[in-house]
C-alpha positions in Angstrom: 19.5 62.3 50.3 18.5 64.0 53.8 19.9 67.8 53.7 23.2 68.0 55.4 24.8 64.5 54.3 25.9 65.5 50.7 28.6 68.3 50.8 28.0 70.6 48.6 26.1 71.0 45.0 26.3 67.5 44.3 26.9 66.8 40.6 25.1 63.3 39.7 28.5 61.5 40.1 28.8 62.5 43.3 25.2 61.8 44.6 26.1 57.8 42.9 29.7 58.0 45.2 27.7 59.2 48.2 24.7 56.3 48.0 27.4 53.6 47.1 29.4 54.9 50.4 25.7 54.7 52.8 24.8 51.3 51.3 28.7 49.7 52.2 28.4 51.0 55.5 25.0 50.1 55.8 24.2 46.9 54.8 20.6 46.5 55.4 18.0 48.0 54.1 16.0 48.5 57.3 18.7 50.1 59.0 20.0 52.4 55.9 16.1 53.7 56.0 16.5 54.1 60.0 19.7 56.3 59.2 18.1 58.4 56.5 15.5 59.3 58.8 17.4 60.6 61.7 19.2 62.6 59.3 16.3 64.1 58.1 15.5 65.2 61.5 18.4 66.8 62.5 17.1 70.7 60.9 20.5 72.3 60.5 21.5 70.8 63.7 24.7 68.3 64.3 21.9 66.0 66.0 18.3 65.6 66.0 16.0 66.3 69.2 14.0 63.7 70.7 10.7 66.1 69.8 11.8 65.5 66.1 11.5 61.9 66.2 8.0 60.8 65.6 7.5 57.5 66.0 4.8 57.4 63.0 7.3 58.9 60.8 9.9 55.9 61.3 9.8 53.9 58.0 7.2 50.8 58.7 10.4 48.2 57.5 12.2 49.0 60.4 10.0 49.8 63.3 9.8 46.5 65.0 13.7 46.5 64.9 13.9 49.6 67.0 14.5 51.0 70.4 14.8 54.2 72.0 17.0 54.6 75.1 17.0 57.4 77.7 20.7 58.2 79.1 20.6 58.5 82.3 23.9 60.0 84.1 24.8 58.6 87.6 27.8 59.7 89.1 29.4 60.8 85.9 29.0 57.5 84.0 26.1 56.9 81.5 23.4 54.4 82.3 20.9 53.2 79.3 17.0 52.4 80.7 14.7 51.0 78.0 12.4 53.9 76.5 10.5 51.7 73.8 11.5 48.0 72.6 10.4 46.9 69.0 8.7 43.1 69.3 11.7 41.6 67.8 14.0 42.4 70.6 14.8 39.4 73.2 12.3 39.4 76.3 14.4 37.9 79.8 11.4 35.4 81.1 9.1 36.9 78.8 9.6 40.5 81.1 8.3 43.8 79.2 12.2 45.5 78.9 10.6 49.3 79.2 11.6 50.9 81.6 14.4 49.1 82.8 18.0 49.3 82.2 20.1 47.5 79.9 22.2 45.9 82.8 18.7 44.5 84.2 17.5 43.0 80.8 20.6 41.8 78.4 22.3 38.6 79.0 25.7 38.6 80.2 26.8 35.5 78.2 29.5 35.4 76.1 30.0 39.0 77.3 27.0 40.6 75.0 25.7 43.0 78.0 29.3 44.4 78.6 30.2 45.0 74.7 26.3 46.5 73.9 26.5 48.9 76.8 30.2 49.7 75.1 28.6 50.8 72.3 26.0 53.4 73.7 28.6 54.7 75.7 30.5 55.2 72.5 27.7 56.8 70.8 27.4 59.1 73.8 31.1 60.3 74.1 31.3 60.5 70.2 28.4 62.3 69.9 27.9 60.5 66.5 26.0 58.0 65.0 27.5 54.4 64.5 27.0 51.3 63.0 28.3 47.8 64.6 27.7 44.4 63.6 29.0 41.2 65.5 28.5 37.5 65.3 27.7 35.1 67.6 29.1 31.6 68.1 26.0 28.9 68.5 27.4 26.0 70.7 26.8 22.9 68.5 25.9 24.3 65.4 27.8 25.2 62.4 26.9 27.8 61.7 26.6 31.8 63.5 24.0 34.6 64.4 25.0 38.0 62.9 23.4 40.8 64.8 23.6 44.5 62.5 23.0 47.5 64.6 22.6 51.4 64.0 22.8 53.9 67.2 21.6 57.4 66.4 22.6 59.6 69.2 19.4 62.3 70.5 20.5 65.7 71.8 17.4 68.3 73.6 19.9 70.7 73.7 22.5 69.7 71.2 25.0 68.9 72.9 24.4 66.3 75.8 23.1 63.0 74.8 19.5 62.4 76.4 18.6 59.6 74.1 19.5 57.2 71.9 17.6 55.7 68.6 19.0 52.5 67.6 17.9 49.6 64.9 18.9 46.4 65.2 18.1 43.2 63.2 19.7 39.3 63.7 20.0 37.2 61.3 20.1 33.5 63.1 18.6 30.9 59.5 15.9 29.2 60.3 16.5 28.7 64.4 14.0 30.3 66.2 15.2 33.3 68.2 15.1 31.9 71.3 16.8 28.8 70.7 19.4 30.8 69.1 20.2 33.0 71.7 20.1 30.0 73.9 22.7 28.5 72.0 25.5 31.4 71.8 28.9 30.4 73.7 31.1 33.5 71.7 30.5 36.5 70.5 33.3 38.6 68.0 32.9 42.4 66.7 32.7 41.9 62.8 32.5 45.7 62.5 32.3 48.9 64.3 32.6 52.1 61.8 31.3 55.9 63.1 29.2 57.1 60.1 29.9 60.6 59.3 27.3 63.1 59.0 
């Protein structure tokens, strides 16, 4: 485990609690290996620095599942602009997302843009990392999308949020992503849960 996440000397038992406690809240892989390494970067600090995230270093699972996110504040509020976009992510008309904002790119169907933008400005009041999952409804099919995400909140001076790292992965069976984001007509939160440091 990354320094800083077990309290303590840790006997074995506790190490075995602590794992079993990061894989229920994390249920994938990818994003478990995402989390590890941004709490390997933090040094001592309650949150890494941008300059600490090395974009070779990210484990190779996970890398086409991630984004980085500048904050940028306008009129008190926090606004989210695309800083890098892994090739899984959803392309509007086949438009490159970086460098615009989140409100410019994201769908509003079924109210996704509204309750993703929710979630970084979460992340950014908290000041913590968090892990969300929510489903989507597919109009005519039976059966759902499940989108997992982790948001890792990036601090130059450790205490505003600049940045923000964030993983996510969809599951959506054997529809091609397009068609299945065509499809969605409801979306539910399945999970929201701040992961303690």
């Amino acid at each position: 485990m990354p320094p800083g996440y077990l309290f303590r000397p840790a006997t074995g038992h506790a190490i075995a609690v602590m794992e079993k406690a990061l894989r229920d809240s994390l249920p994938d892989q990818r994003l478990e290996s995402l989390y590890r390494h941004w709490l390997s970067k933090r040094h001592g600090r309650a949150l890494p620095c941008r300059a600490a995230i090395d974009p070779l270093e990210i484990p190779a699972e996970i890398w086409p599942y991630t984004m980085l996110l500048d904050v940028m504040w306008e009129g008190g509020s926090p606004r989210f602009r695309y800083r890098r976009v892994g090739d899984v992510f959803w392309r509007l008309a086949g438009r490159e997302p970086t460098g615009l904002f989140i409100e410019d790119v994201l769908p509003e169907k079924a109210g996704y843009r509204r309750y993703v933008i929710g979630i970084y400005e979460e992340v950014v009041a908290r000041r913590m990392a968090m892990y969300t999952e929510n489903s989507f409804t597919l109009a005519g099919r039976g059966t759902q999308m499940l989108t997992r995400r982790i948001s890792l909140p990036l601090s130059n001076d450790g205490e505003a949020i600049n940045m923000v790292l964030a993983g996510h992965v969809f599951e959506h069976g054997k529809l091609p992503r397009e068609t299945a984001f065509s499809l969605v007509s409801d979306l539910k939160e399945v999970r929201r849960d701040v992961l303690e440091k």
